[in-house]
C-alpha positions in Angstrom: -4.0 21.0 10.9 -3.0 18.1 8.1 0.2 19.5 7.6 0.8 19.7 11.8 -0.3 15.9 11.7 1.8 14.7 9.6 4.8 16.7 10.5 4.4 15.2 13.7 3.9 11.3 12.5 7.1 12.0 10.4 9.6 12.7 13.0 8.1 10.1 15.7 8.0 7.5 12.7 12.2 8.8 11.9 12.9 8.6 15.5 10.8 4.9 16.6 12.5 3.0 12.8 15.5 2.3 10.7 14.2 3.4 7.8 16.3 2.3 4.5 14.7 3.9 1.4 15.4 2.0 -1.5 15.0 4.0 -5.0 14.1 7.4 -3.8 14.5 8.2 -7.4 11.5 7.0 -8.4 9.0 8.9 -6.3 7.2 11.4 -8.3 8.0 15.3 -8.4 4.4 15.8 -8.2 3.2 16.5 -4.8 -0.4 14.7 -5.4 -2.6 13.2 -8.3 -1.5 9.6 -8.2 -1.9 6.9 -6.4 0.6 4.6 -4.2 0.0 0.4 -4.1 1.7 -1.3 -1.3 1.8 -4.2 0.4 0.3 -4.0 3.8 2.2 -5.8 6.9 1.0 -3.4 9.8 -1.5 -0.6 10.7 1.5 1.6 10.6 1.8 1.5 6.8 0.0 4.8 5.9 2.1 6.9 8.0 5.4 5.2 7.7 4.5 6.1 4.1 3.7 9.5 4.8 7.1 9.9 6.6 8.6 9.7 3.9 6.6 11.0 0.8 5.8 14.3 0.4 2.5 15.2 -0.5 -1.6 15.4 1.1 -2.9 11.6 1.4 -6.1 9.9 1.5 -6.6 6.5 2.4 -8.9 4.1 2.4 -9.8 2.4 6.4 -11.7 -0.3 7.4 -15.0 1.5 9.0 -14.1 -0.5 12.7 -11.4 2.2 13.1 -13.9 4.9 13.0 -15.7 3.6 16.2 -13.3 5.1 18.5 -14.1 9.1 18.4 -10.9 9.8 19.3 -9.3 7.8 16.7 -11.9 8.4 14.1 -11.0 12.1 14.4 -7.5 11.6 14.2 -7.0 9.4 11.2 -9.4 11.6 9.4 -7.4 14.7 10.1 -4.6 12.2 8.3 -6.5 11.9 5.4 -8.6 8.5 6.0 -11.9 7.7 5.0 -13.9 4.6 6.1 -15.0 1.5 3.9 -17.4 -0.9 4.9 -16.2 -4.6 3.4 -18.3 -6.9 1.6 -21.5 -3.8 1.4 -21.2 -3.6 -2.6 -21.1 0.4 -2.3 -19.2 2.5 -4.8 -18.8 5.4 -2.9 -15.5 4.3 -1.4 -14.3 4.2 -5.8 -16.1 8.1 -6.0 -14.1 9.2 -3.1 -11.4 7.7 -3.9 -11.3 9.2 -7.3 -12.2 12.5 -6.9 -9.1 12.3 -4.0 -7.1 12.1 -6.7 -8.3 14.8 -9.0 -8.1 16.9 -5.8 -4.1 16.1 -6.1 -3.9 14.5 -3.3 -1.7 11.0 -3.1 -4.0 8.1 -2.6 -2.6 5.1 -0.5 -4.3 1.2 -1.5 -3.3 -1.9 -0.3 -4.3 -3.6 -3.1 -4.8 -6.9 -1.3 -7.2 -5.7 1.1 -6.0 -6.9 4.0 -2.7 -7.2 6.2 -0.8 -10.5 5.3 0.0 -12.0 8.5 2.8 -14.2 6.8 4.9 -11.7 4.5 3.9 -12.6 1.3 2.3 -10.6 -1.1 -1.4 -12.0 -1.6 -4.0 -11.2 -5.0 -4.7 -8.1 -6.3 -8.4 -6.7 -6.0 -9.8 -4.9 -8.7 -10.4 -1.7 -6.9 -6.9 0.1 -7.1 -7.4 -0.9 -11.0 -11.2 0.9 -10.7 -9.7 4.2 -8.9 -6.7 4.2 -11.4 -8.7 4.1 -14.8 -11.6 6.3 -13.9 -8.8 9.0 -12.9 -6.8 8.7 -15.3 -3.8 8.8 -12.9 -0.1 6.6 -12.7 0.5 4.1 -10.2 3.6 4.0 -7.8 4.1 0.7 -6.4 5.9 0.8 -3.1 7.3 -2.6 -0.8 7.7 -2.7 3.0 9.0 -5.1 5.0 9.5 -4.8 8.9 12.6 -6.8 10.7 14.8 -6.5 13.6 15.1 -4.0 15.7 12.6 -1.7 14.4 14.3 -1.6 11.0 12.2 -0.7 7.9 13.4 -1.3 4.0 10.9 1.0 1.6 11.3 0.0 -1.8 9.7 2.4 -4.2 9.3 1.0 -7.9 8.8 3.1 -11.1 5.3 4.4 -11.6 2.9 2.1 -13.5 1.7 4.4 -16.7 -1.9 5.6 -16.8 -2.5 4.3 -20.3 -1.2 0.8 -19.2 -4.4 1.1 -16.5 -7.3 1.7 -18.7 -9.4 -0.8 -18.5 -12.8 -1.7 -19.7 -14.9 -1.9 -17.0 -17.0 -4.5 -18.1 -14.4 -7.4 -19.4 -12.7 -9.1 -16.1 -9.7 -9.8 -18.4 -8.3 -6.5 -18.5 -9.0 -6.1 -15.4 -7.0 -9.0 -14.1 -4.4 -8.1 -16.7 -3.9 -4.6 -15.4 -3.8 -6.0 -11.2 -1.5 -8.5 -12.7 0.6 -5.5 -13.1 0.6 -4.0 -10.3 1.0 -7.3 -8.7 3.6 -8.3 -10.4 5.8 -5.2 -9.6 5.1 -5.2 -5.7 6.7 -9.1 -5.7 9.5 -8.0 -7.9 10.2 -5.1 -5.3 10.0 -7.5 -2.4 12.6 -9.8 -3.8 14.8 -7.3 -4.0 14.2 -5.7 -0.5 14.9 -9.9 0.3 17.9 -10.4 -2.3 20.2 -7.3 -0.7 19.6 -9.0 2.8 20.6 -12.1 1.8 17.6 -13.6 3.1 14.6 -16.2 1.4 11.3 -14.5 0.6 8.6 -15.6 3.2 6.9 -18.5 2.4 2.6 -18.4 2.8 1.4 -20.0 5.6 -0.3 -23.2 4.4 2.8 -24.2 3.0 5.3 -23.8 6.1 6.4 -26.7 7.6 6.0 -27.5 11.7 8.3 -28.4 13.6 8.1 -32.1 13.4 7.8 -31.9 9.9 11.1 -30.6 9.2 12.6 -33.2 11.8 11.6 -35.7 9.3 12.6 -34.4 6.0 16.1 -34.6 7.9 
């Protein structure tokens, strides 16, 4: 059933995008065990991933999407589990982990939220959590959507285990090993932005209006 799923989200996904994979090199052999850090732009971001990784996923979704029985049963078959924000509950981390030892591929959006202006926002700690309690690599991946439908996925190289390993109770190693991670994921969206020749998106609260670029000029 999981492998008709995702057969099916692959070719709709190849047939609906442009997709432009950049560094295809870098995606593992391995057809599970790790995990995969992206940016997150739309709701469409685990399976446009999925179209073109190989591998069984699990990902984590907010528990509103599980409302809908329909949907909930659908995006379970996928390989999604829910998480309720803000409740404080580890459970999400246990699943998440023992995904992984499982050998399946494990999908976080490390910010926790879509960014609704195109930049890359802070890390949170829990892809750093999941990472160092299994032991596993990190692959950081980039999207960006644009014109018609077109989709560049830049995949970087995989973040060693050993450079995850963090102790749980000091906040600097933690913010030293998101740092990582972060720090990859905007280094793959400047490229994705370089090769079109176009500025990186600017956040928000530092856009200009209309008027306000009138009278710079």
């Amino acid at each position: 059933m999981y492998l008709f799923f995702r057969k099916l989200l692959s070719i709709f996904f190849h047939i609906k995008y442009k997709i432009n994979v950049l560094h295809p090199e870098n995606i593992p052999s391995a057809k599970g065990g790790y995990i995969i850090a992206c940016n997150h732009q739309k709701y469409a971001d685990p399976p446009m991933i999925a179209a073109v990784v190989r591998g069984k996923f699990s990902f984590m979704a907010k528990e509103e999407l599980f409302r809908n029985p329909f949907f909930a049963w659908l995006i379970r078959r996928c390989g999604a589990f829910p998480v309720v924000r803000g409740s404080g509950d580890d459970a999400p981390i246990r699943e998440s982990v023992g995904a992984v030892e499982k050998g399946r591929i494990l999908v976080i959006f490390p910010e926790g939220t879509r960014s609704k202006d195109g930049t890359i926002g802070r890390m949170k700690s829990g892809v750093v959590l999941i990472a160092s309690q299994a032991g596993t690599p990190v692959l950081p991946v980039c999207l960006r959507y644009s014109g018609k439908n077109r989709v560049d996925i830049n995949f970087g190289e995989a973040i060693p285990a050993e450079k995850l390993k963090i102790d749980e109770n000091d906040r600097r190693s933690m913010r030293n090993a998101a740092k990582l991670i972060g720090d990859s994921l905007t280094g793959l969206q400047k490229e994705i932005y370089d090769a079109a020749g176009e500025p990186l998106p600017v956040p928000a609260k530092e856009q200009k209006s209309p008027a306000e670029e009138k009278s710079v000029d």
